[in-house]
Backbone atoms as SQL, in Angstrom:
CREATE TABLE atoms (id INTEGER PRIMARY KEY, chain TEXT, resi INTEGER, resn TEXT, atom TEXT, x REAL, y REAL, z REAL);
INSERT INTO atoms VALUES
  (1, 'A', 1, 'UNK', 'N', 25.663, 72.725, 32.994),
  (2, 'A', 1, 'UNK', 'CA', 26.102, 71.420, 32.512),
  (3, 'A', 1, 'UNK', 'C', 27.283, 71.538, 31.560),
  (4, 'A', 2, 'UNK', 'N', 27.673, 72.840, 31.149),
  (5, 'A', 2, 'UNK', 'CA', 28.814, 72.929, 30.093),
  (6, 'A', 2, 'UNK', 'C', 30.249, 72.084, 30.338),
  (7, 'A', 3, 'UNK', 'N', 30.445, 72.247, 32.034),
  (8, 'A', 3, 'UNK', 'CA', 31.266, 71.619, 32.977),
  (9, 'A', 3, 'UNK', 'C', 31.627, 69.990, 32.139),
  (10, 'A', 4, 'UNK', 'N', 30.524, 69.328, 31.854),
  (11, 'A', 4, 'UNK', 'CA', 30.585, 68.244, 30.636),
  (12, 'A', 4, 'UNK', 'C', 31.052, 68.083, 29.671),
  (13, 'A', 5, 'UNK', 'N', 30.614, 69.047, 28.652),
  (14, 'A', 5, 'UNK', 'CA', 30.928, 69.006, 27.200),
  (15, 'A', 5, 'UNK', 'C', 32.443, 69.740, 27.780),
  (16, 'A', 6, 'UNK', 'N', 32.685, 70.645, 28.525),
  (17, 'A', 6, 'UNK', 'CA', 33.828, 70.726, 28.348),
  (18, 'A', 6, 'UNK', 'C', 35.254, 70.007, 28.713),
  (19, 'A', 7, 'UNK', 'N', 34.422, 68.876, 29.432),
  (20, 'A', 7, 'UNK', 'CA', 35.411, 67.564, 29.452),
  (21, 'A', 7, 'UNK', 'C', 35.674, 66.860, 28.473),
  (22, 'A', 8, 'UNK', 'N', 34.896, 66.745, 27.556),
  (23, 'A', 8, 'UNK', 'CA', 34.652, 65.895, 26.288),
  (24, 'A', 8, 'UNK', 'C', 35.388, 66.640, 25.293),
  (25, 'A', 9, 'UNK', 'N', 35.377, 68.080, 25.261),
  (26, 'A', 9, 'UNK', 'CA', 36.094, 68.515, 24.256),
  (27, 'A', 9, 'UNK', 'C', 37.835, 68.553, 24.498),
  (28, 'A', 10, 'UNK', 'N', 37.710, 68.911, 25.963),
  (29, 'A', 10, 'UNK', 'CA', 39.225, 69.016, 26.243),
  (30, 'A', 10, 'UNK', 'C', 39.845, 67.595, 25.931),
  (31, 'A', 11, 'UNK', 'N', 39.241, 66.534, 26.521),
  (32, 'A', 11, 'UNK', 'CA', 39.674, 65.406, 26.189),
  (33, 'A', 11, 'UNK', 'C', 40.192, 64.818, 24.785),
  (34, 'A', 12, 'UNK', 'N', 38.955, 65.321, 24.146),
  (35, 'A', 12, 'UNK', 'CA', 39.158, 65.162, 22.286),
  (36, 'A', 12, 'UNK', 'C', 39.650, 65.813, 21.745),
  (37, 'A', 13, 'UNK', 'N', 40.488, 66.722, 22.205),
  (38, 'A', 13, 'UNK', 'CA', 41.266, 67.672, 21.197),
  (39, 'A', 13, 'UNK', 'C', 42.836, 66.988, 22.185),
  (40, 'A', 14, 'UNK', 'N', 42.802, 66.624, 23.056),
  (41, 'A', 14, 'UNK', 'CA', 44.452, 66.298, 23.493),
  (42, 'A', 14, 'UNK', 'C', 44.283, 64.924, 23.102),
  (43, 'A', 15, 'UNK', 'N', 43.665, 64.432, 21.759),
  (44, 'A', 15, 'UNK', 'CA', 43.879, 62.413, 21.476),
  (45, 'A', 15, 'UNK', 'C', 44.005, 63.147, 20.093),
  (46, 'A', 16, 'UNK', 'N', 43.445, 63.864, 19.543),
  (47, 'A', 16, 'UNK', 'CA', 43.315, 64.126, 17.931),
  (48, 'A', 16, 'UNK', 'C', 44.369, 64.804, 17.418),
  (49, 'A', 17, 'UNK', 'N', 44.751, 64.745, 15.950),
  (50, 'A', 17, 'UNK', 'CA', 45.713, 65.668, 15.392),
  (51, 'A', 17, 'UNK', 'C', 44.955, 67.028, 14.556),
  (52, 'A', 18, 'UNK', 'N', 43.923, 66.993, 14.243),
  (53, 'A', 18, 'UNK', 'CA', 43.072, 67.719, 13.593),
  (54, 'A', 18, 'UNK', 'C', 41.967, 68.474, 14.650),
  (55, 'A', 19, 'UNK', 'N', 42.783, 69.485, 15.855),
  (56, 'A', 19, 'UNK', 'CA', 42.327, 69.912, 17.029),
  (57, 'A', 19, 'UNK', 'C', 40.790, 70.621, 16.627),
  (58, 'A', 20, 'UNK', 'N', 41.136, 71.694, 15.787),
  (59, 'A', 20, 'UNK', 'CA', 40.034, 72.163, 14.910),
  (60, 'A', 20, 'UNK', 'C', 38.695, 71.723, 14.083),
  (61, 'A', 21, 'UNK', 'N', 38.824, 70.350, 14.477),
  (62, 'A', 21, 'UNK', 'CA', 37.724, 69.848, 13.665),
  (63, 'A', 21, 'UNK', 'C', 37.185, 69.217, 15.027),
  (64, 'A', 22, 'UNK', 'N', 37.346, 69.312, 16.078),
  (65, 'A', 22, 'UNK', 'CA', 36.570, 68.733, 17.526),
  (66, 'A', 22, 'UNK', 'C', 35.668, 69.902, 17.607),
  (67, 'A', 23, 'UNK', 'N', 33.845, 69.181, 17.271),
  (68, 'A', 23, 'UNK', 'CA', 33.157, 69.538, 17.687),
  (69, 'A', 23, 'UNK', 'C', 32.492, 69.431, 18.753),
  (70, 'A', 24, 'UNK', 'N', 31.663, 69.656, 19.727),
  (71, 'A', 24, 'UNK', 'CA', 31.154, 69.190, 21.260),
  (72, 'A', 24, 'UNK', 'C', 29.840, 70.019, 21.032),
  (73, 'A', 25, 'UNK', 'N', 28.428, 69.251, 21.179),
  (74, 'A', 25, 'UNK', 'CA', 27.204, 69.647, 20.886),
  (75, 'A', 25, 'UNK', 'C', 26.665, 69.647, 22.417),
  (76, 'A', 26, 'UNK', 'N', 25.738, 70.046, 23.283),
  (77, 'A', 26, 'UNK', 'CA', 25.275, 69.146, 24.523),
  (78, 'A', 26, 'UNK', 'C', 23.539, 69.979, 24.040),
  (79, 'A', 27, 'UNK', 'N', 22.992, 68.688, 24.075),
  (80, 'A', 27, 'UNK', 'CA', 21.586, 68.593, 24.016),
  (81, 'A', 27, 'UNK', 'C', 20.825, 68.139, 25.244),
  (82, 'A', 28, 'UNK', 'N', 20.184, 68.982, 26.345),
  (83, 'A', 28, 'UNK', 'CA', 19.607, 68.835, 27.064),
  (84, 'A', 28, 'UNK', 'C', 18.244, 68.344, 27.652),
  (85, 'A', 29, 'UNK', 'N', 17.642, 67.126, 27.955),
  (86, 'A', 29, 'UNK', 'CA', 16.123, 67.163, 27.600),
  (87, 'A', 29, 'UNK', 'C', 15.867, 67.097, 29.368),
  (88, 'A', 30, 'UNK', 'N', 15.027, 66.589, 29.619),
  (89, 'A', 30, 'UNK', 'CA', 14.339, 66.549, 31.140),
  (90, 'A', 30, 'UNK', 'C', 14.619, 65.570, 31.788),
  (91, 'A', 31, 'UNK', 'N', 15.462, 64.717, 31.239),
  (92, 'A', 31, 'UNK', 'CA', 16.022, 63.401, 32.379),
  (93, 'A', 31, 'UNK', 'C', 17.176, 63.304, 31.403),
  (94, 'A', 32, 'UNK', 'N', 17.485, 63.607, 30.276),
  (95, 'A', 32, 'UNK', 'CA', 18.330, 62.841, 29.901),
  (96, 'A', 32, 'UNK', 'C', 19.447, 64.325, 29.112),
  (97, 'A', 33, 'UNK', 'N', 20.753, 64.053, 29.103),
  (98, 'A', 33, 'UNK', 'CA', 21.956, 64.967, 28.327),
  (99, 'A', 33, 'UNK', 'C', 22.362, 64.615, 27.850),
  (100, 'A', 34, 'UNK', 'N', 22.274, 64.677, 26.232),
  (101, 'A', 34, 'UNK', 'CA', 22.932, 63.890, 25.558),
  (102, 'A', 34, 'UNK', 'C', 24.410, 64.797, 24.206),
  (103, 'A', 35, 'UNK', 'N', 25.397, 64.606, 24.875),
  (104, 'A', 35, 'UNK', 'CA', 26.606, 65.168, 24.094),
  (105, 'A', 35, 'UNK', 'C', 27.283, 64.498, 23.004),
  (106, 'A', 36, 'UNK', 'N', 26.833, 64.914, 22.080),
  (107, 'A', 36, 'UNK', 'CA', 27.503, 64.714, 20.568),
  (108, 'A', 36, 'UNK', 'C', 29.019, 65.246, 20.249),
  (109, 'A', 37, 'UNK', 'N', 29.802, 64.473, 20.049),
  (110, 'A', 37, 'UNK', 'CA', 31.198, 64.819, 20.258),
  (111, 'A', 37, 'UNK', 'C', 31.254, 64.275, 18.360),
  (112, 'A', 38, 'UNK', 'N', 31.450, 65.509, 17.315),
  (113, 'A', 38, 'UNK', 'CA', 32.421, 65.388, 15.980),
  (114, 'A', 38, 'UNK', 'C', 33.919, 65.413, 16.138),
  (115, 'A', 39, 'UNK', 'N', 34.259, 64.637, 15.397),
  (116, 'A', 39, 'UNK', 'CA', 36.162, 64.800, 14.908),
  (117, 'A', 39, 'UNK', 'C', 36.419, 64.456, 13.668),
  (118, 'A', 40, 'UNK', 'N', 37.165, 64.844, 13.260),
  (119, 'A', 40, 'UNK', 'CA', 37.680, 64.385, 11.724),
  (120, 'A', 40, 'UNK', 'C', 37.566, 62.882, 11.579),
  (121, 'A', 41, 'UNK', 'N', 37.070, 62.708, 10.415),
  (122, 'A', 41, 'UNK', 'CA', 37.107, 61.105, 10.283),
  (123, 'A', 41, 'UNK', 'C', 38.688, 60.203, 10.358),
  (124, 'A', 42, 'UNK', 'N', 39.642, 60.969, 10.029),
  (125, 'A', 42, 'UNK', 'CA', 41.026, 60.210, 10.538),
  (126, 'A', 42, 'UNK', 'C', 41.482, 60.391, 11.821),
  (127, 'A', 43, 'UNK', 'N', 40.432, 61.203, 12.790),
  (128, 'A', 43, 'UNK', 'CA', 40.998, 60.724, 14.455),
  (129, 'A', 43, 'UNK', 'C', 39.483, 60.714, 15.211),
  (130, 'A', 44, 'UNK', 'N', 38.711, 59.550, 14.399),
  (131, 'A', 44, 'UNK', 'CA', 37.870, 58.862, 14.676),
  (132, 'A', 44, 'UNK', 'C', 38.306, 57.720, 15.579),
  (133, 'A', 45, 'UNK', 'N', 39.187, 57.094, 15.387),
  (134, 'A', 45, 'UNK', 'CA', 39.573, 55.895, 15.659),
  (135, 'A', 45, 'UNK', 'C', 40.496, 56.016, 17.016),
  (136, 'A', 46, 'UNK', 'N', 41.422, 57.428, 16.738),
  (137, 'A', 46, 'UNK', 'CA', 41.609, 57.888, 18.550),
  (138, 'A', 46, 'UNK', 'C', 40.828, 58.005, 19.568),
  (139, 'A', 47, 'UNK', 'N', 39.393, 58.699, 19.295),
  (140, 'A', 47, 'UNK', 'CA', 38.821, 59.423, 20.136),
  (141, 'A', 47, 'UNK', 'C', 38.297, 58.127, 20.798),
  (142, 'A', 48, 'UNK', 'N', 37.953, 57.240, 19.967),
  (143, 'A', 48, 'UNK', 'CA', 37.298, 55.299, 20.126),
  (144, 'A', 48, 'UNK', 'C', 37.981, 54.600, 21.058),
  (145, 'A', 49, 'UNK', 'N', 39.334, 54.589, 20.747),
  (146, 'A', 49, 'UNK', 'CA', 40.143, 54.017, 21.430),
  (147, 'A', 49, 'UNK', 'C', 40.036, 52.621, 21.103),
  (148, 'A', 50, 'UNK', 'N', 41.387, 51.344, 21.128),
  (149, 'A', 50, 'UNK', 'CA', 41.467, 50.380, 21.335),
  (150, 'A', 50, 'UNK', 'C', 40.025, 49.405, 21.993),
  (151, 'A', 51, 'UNK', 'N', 39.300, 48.635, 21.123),
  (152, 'A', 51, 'UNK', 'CA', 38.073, 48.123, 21.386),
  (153, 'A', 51, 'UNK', 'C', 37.556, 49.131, 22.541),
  (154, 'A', 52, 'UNK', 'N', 37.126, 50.188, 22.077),
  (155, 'A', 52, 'UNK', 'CA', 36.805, 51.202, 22.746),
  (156, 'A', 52, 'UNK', 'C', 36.631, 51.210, 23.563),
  (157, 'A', 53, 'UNK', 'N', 37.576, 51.600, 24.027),
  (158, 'A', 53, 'UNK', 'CA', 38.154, 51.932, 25.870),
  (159, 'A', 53, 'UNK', 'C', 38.147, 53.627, 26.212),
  (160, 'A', 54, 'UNK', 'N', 38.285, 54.074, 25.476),
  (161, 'A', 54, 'UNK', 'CA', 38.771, 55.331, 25.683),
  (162, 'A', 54, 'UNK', 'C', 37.025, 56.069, 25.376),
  (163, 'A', 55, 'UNK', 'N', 36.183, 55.595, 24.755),
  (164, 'A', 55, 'UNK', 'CA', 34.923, 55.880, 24.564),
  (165, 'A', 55, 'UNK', 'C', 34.242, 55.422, 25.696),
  (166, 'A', 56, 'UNK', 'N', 34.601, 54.366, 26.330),
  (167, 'A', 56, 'UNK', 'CA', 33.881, 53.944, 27.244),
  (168, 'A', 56, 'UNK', 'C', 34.133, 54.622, 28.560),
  (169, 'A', 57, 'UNK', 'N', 35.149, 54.713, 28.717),
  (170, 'A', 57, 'UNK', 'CA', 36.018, 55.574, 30.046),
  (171, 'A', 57, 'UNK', 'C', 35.050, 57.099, 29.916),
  (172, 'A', 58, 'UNK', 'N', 35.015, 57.445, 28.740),
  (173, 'A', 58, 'UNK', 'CA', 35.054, 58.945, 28.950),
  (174, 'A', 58, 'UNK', 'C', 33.014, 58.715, 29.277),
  (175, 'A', 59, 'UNK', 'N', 32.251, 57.472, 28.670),
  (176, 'A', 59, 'UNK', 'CA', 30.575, 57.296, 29.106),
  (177, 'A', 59, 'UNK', 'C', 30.467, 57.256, 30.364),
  (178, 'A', 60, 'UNK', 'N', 31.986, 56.430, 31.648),
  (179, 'A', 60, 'UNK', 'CA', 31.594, 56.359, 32.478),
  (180, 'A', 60, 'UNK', 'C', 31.908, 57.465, 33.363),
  (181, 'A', 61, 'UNK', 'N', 32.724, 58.229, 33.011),
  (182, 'A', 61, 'UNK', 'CA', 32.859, 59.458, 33.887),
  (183, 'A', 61, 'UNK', 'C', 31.637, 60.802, 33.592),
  (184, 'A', 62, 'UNK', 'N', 30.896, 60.736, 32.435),
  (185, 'A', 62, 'UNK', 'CA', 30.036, 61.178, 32.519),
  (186, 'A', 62, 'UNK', 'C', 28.642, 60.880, 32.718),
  (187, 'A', 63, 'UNK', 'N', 28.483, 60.018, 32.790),
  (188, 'A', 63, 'UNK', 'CA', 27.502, 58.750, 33.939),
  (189, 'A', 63, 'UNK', 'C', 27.566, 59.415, 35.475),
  (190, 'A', 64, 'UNK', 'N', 28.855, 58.821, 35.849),
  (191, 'A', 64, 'UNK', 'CA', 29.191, 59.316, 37.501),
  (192, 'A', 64, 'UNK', 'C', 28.882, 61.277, 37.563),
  (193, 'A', 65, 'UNK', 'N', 28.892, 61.780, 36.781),
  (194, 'A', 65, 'UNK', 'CA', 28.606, 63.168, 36.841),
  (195, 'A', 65, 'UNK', 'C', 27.142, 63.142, 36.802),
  (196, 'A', 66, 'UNK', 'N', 26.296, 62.443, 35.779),
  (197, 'A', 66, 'UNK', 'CA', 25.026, 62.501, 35.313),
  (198, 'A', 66, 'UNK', 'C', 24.561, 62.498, 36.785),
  (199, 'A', 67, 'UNK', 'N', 25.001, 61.449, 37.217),
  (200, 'A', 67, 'UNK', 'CA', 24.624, 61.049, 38.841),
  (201, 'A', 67, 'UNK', 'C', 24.364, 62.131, 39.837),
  (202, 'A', 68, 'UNK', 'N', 25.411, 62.923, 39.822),
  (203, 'A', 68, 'UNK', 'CA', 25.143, 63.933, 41.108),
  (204, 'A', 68, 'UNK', 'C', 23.740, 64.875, 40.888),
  (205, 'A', 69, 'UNK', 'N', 23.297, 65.178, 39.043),
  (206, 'A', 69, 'UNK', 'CA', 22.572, 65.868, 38.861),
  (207, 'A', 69, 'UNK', 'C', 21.424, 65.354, 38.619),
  (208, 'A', 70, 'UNK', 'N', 21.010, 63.458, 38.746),
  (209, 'A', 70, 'UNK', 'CA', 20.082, 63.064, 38.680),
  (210, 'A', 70, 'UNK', 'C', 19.921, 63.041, 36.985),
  (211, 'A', 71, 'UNK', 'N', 20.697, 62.599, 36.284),
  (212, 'A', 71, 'UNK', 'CA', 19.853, 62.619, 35.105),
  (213, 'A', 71, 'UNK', 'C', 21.105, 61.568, 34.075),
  (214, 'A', 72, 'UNK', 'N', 20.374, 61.136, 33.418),
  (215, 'A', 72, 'UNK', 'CA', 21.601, 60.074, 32.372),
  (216, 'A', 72, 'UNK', 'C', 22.116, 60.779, 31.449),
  (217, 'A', 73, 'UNK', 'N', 23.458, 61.023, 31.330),
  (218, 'A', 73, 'UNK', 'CA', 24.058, 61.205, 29.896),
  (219, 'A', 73, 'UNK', 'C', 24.658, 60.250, 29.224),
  (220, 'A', 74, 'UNK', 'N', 24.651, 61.015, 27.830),
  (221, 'A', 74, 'UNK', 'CA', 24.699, 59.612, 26.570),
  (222, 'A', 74, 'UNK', 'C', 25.846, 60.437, 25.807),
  (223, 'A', 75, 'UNK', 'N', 26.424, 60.010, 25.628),
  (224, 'A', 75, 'UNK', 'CA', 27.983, 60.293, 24.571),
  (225, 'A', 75, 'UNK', 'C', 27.481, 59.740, 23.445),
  (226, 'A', 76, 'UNK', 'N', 27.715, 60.333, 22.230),
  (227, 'A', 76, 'UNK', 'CA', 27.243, 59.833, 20.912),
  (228, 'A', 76, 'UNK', 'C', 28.862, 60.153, 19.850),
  (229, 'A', 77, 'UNK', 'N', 29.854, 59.321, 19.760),
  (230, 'A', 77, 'UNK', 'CA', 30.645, 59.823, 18.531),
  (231, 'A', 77, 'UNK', 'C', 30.308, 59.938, 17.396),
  (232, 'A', 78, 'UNK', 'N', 30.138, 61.210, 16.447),
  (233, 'A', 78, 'UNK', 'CA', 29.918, 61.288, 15.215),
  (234, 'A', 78, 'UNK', 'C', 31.026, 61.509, 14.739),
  (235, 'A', 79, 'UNK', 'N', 30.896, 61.148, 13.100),
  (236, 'A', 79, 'UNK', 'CA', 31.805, 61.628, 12.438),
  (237, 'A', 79, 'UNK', 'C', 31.920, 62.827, 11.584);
């Protein structure tokens, strides 16, 4: 499943200026994957995107992945 988080990280480090502070967690349970994505609190608001679009885009492409493997993933932005 790393194939995931490592979309999420690649993604969040090419929106952020503070590349080094993109963390990517993936917590695995029995139906459900849930990836915790940290960034600096001043490219919080990148990773969000415009009435979060760019958060939402990146739930639904890992949705459509969750899919092939049968199981839901959940994107969580922390700060």
């Amino acid at each position: 499943m790393s194939y995931m988080k490592d979309l999420v990280e690649l993604t969040a480090k090419a929106l952020v200026d503070n590349q080094d502070k993109v963390n990517v967690t993936e917590i695995e349970g029995e139906k459900t994957v849930v990836i915790e994505l940290r960034v600096d609190p001043a490219d919080l608001g990148k990773v969000i995107g415009k009435q979060g679009r760019i958060a939402r885009s990146l739930r639904t492409l890992l949705s459509a992945m969750g899919r092939k493997i049968n199981k839901r993933v959940v994107l969580e932005v922390l700060e």
